[in-house]
C-alpha positions, -999 to +999 in steps of 0.1 A: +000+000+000+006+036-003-002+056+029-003+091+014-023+119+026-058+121+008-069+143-020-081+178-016-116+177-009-117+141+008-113+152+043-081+155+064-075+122+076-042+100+064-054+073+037-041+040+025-047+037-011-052+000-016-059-025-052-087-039-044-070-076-057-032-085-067-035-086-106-026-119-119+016-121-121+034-107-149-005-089-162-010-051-165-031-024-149-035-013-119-062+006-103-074+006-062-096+031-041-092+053-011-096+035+022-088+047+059-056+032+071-056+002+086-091-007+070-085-039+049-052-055+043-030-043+014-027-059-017+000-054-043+016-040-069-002-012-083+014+013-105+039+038-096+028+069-073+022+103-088+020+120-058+042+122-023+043+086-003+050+082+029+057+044+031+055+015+003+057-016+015+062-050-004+040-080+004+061-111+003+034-131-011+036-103-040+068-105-055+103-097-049+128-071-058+118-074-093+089-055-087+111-022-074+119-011-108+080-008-114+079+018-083+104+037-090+101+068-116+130+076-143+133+114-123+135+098-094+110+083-069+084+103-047+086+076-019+101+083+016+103+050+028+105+015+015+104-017+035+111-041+010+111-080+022+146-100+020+159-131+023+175-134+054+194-160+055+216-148+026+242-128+046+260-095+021+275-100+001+259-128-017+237-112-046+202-136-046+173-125-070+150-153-075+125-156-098+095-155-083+073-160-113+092-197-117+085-198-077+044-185-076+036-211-105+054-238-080+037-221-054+001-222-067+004-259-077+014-270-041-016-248-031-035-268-050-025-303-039-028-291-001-063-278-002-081-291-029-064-328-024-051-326+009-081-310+024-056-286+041-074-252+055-065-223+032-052-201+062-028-231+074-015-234+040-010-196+036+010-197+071+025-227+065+040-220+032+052-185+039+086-192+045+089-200+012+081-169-003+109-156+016+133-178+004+119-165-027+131-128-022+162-108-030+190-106-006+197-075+012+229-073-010+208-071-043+179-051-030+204-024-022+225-026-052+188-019-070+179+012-046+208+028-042+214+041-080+179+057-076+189+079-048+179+055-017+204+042+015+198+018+040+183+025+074+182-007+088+173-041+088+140-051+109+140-093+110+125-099+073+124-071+055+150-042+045+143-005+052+157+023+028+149+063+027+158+091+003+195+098+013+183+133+018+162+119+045+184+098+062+204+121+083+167+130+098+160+096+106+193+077+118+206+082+151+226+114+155+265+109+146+257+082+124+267+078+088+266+053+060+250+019+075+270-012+062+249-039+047+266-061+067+267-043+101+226-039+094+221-073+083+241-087+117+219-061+139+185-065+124+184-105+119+217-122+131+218-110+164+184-113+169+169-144+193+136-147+173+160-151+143+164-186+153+129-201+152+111-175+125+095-197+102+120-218+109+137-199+077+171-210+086+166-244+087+145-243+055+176-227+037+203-248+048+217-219+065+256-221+062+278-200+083+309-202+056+287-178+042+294-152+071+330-154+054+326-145+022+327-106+025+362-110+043+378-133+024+419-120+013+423-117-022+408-090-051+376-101-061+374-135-043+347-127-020+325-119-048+332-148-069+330-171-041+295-154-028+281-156-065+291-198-067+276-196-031+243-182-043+244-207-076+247-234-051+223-225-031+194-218-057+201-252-072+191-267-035+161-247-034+150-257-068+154-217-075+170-197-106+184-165-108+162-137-125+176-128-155+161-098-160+177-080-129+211-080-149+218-117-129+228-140-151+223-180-150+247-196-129+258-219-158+295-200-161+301-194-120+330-220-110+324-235-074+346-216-050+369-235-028+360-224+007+391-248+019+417-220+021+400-202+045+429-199+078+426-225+101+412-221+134+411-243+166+381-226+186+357-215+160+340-220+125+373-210+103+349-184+081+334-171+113+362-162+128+375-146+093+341-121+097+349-118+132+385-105+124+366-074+103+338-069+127+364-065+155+385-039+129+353-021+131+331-024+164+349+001+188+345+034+165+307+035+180+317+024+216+289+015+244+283+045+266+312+043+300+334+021+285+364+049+292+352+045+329+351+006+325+386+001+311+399+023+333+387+009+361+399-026+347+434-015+348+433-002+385+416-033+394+448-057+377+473-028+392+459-034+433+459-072+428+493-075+408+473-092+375+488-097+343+462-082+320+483-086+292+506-059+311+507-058+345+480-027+362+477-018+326+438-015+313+424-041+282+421-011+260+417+031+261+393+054+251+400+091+240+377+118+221+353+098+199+361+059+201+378+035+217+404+009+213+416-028+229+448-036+234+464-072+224+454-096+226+420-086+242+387-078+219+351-072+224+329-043+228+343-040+264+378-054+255+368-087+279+374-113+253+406-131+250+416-133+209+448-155+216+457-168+184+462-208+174+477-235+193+512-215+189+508-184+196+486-197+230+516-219+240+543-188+234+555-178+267+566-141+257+541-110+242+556-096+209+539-081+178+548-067+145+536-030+138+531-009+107+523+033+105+500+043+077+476+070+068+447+067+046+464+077+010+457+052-013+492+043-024+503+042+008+472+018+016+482-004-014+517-010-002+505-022+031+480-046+019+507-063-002+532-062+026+502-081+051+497-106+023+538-110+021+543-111+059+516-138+062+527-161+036+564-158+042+558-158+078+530-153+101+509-180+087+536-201+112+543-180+139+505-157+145+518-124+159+493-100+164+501-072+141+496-035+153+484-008+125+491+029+139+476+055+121+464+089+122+428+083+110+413+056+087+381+051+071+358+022+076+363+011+043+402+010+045+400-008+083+378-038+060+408-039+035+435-038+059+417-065+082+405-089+052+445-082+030+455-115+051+440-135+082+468-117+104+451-107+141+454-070+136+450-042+162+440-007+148+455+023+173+453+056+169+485+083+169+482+103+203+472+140+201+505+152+198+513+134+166+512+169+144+523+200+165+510+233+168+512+252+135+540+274+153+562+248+158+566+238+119+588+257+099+575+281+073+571+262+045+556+237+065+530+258+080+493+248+065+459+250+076+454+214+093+428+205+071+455+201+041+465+172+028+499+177+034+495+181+072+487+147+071+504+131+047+537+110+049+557+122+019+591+124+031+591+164+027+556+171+045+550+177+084+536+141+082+565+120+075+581+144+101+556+137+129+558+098+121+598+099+124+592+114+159+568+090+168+587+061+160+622+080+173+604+078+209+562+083+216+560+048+202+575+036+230+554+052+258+521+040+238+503+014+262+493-007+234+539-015+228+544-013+270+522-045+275+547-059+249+578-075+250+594-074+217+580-058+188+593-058+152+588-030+130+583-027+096+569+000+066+544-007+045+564-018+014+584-042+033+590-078+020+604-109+029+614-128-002+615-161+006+600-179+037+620-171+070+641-202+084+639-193+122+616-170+141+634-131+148+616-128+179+624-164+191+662-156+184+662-122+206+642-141+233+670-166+236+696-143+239+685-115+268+711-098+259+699-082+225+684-050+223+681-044+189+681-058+160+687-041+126+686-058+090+712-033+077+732-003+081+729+028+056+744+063+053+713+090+055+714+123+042+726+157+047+688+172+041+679+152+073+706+155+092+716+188+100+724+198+134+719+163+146+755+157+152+759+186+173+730+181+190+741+146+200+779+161+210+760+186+234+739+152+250+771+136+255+792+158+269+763+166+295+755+125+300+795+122+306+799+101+276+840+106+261+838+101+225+873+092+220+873+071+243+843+053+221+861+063+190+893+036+202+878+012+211+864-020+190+839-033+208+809-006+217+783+000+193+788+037+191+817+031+172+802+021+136+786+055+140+820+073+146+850+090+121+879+110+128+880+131+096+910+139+077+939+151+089+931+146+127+938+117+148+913+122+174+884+143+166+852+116+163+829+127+146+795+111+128+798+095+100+757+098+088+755+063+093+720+050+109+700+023+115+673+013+089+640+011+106+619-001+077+627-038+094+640-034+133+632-058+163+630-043+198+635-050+231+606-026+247+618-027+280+655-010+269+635+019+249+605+027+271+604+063+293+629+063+319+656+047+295+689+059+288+678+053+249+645+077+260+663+104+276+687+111+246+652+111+224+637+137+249+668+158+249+663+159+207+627+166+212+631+195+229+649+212+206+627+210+180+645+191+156+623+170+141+601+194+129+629+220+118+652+197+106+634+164+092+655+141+116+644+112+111+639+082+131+664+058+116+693+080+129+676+083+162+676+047+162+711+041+157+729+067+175+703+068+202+714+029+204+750+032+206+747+060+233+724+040+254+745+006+253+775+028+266+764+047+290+748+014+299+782-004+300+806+023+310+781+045+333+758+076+331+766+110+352+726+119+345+701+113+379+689+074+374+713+061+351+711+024+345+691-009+325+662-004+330+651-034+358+615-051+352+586-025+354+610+003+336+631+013+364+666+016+364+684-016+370+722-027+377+749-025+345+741-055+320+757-062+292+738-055+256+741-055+225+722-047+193+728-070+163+728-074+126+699-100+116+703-124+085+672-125+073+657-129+036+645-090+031+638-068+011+627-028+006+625-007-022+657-011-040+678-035-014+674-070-013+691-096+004+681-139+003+709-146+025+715-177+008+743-185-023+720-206-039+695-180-045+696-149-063+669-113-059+647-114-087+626-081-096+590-097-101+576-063-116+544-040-102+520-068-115+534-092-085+520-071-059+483-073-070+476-038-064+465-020-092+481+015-074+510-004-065+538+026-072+556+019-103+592+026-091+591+004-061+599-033-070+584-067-059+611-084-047+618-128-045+644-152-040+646-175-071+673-204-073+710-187-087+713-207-118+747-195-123+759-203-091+741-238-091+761-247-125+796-236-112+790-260-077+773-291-102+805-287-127+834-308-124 
């Protein structure tokens, strides 16, 4: 029916305009009468409205989506509301439209045989056989993909039918602060979640409901969802004895190849395609948090903190919550980060917290370079080991969070910069100074305030974030890092063994001047005032400070740096030896407060390695600054230990260095087409370890 307000001259009271009988399926015309609302039950389709509607509502017993097109004008459509019935059990984003003239003709002759052969009362058979005209509607997935081109969004999902508004209207009618509603998120919400969803017409049994089909919208992989939802569908309709309707632009499912659902990850505790969908929900579920949950986690952490817990970190909370969302902290989920996500049978029995983390911001080619570098790290690695992997970033939509989470089935942990990620306009240079709604503010090209803020934050904040304090060991890595060829033995295994590693670096480098300058003399003024004797450091062979140290030309003892740093695109850390409180931490806060980052571009790989070699020895020959010392357990300052950063020999590979770290192999440029990402950049390479022909011929000769 249409409930539209009544003609002039026919009183003021709201009217249902109602056909007085369904026209036969597929026939024409139309027609109806004005009846009070309410007054006799609606029967459908008629033709489309000429004047404002309030609601139209689909009858199930009507049609399906099919009949939407009839409804909707070419200008546009003078409804304001649609509830349109769906076939719930046919999760987005599997694309259903049956065709329900093939279905009413089935229909009808059952009808038939129950009441006429059968004796079966009319009104039992029309109750009894209604879940079958539900099976017989669209999915939500294909009723939106229909409304949406004509100006319409989803509200939300109420049981069996779908409910959509101008888009225009929407704002009016959603809750305040909401935006775009995900099919998905609605779908869950409206009929998931719901207890009566169980036992409604008993619709789920009747379908065959399988819950591989909550993972099909998070599968990894360009495209795979969608072609392993469409065989889904094909499947499915074959069961029911259902076909696709051609005329909705679906096409027969005689070309859709069966997808192979046996690649999803494997998973001890749960379904392995529900715990895929859980993966993405849990990306999403804290940017609406429940009202108090700051006050809950909060009071979590000072609860583990009185009783000495281990909450992941001892007295630390499960997760924070600043100005507009909230976030858990690993390896703890849930809308009140209370539930445990602990990994496989590995990572459960690993008796040490570690992670891997990546910075990012929402620019698409930095996007694509991370999503080939999750898909690398899990197949070269993590798909053995399951380390939680932590993405820090300084704001990312909904829609990258889904890509990020379903790139590979990695446990990821989204967490947002701090506050003082980008400082006060004042602080940045002139040419740096923007309005903060620029792209460049934001952005990490090497040359904006961006990649500036992100050095800092990696040169020392990174450390005092709660999300790395729970940790142990953490490896970091940038977006367009690879590993070219499986990895042998675990990195974070190997510094576990050994407590005497602090760092561990895949390669040294010599930075440049444009991001150097006054660095050196910055670091000459923190030594001389942490009593550190540079020529001293310069003699000898053993500390670390020496691979950063010269003595130009023409002196013999005037050390001096030789620009040499640390490359942080692949580092492993011992937390404990960089937190606040540190030696490493006070030579970072000493560079921090004199601006240099932002005035100068230091960046954090020369933070890294100096920062290093000062800590290890003023850790091994003494510190004249208050509190000097390792760091004992819980961050404060311990007896002198011996450390030592190291040189890992792993297969790696960024940008335009690669190492196998094996003769038999050789680096083999695979091209921008290996990375499967269309905006992949063109001048970075794709990096793998293929067998050294040449070198396998000279050891087979004679």
């Amino acid at each position: 029916f249409f409930l539209e307000a009544a003609p002039e001259g026919r009183g003021e009271r709201r009217r249902a305009r109602v056909v007085e009988k369904p026209r036969p399926w597929g026939s024409e015309g139309g027609g109806g009468s004005w009846r009070s609302t309410g007054s006799r039950e609606a029967a459908w389709p008629v033709d489309p409205p000429r004047e404002l509607v309030d609601v139209l509502f689909l009858h199930p017993m009507a049609g399906n989506c099919a009949l939407l097109p009839d409804v909707m004008l070419a200008q546009g459509s003078l409804v304001r509301l649609i509830y349109v019935p769906i076939n719930p059990t046919l999760p987005p984003p599997m694309h259903a439209a049956p065709d329900f003239g093939r279905h009413w003709r089935r229909h009808l002759a059952w009808a038939r045989e129950a009441t006429q052969e059968r004796g079966m009362a009319v009104d039992d058979w029309v109750y009894s056989s209604m879940a079958y005209h539900f099976l017989a509607q669209c999915s939500l997935s294909q009723v939106e993909e229909m409304l949406v081109p004509s100006g319409f969004v989803l509200l939300f999902v109420e049981h069996l039918y779908a409910v959509f508004a101008p888009a225009h209207l929407a704002p009016a009618l959603l809750p305040e602060g909401r935006g775009h509603v995900r099919a998905f998120e609605a779908w869950r919400a409206g009929w998931f979640c719901s207890p009566l969803a169980r036992g409604t017409l008993l619709l789920e049994q009747r379908a065959e409901f399988d819950a591989a089909w909550l993972g099909l919208g998070a599968l990894p992989g360009r495209g795979r969802g969608e072609a392993a939802a469409a065989a889904a569908v094909c499947e499915w309709l074959r069961r029911q004895g259902l076909s696709q309707d051609g005329g909705l632009g679906r096409g027969g499912c005689d070309d859709v190849e069966p997808a192979d659902l046996a690649e999803f990850p494997p998973s001890e505790d749960v379904h392995p395609a529900l715990a895929l969908r859980r993966r993405v929900q849990w990306s999403l579920e804290m940017e609406d948090p429940l009202p108090g949950l700051g006050y809950h986690l909060a009071r979590s952490g000072a609860a583990a903190a009185d009783v000495g817990a281990d909450v992941g970190g001892a007295g630390t909370p499960p997760g924070m919550c600043y100005e507009d969302a909230c976030e858990c902290f690993a390896p703890f989920r849930g809308p009140r980060c209370d539930v445990e996500d602990g990994g496989g049978s590995v990572a459960r029995a690993r008796l040490y917290s570690a992670a891997v983390h990546y910075i990012v911001n929402d620019e698409d080619v930095h996007v694509a370079e991370l999503l080939y570098g999750l898909r690398n790290l899990w197949r070269r690695f993590n798909s053995r080991f399951d380390y939680p992997v932590l993405i820090f970033h300084d704001g990312l939509s909904s829609e990258t969070r889904m890509q990020i989470t379903q790139a590979a089935p990695h446990r990821i942990w989204f967490h947002r910069l701090p506050d003082d990620f980008l400082p006060a306009a004042s602080l940045l240079p002139p040419d740096l100074r923007a309005d903060e709604d620029e792209e460049s503010e934001s952005s990490h090209h090497s040359f904006s305030a961006g990649y500036r803020a992100q050095s800092r934050f990696r040169s020392g904040p990174l450390f005092a974030h709660v999300a790395i304090r729970r940790l142990e060991y953490i490896w970091g890595l940038d977006g367009d890092s690879m590993l070219p060829r499986d990895l042998d033995e675990d990195p974070f295994d190997v510094m576990h063994r050994n407590s005497s590693l602090v760092l561990g670096y895949r390669y040294l480098t010599v930075t440049s001047a444009t991001s150097s300058k006054n660095f050196w003399e910055t670091t000459l003024l923190y030594s001389g005032l942490a009593g550190i004797d540079l020529v001293a450091a310069g003699r000898s062979k053993g500390p670390f400070l020496r691979k950063f140290l010269m003595v130009p030309q023409g002196w013999t003892e005037a050390p001096s740096w030789n620009n040499k740093v640390v490359m942080t695109d692949c580092e492993l850390l011992r937390v404990s030896f960089f937190v606040p409180g540190t030696e490493y931490y006070r030579y970072f806060e000493f560079l921090d407060a004199l601006q240099g980052f932002w005035l100068y571009r230091w960046g954090d790989h020369a933070v890294r390695g100096v920062g290093t070699a000062v800590a290890l020895w003023l850790l091994q020959e003494g510190s004249t600054l208050e509190g000097g010392g390792v760091p004992a357990e819980g961050g404060a300052p311990g007896g002198p230990v011996k450390q030592a950063a190291y040189e890992m020999k792993i297969p790696y590979a960024h940008q335009g260095s690669c190492f196998c770290e094996d003769k038999r192999l050789i680096c083999v440029s695979q091209g921008k087409e290996a990375s499967g990402e269309p905006l992949w950049p063109v001048k970075k390479k794709i990096w793998e370890c293929e067998v050294n022909r040449t070198a396998a011929a000279l050891e087979s000769a004679p």
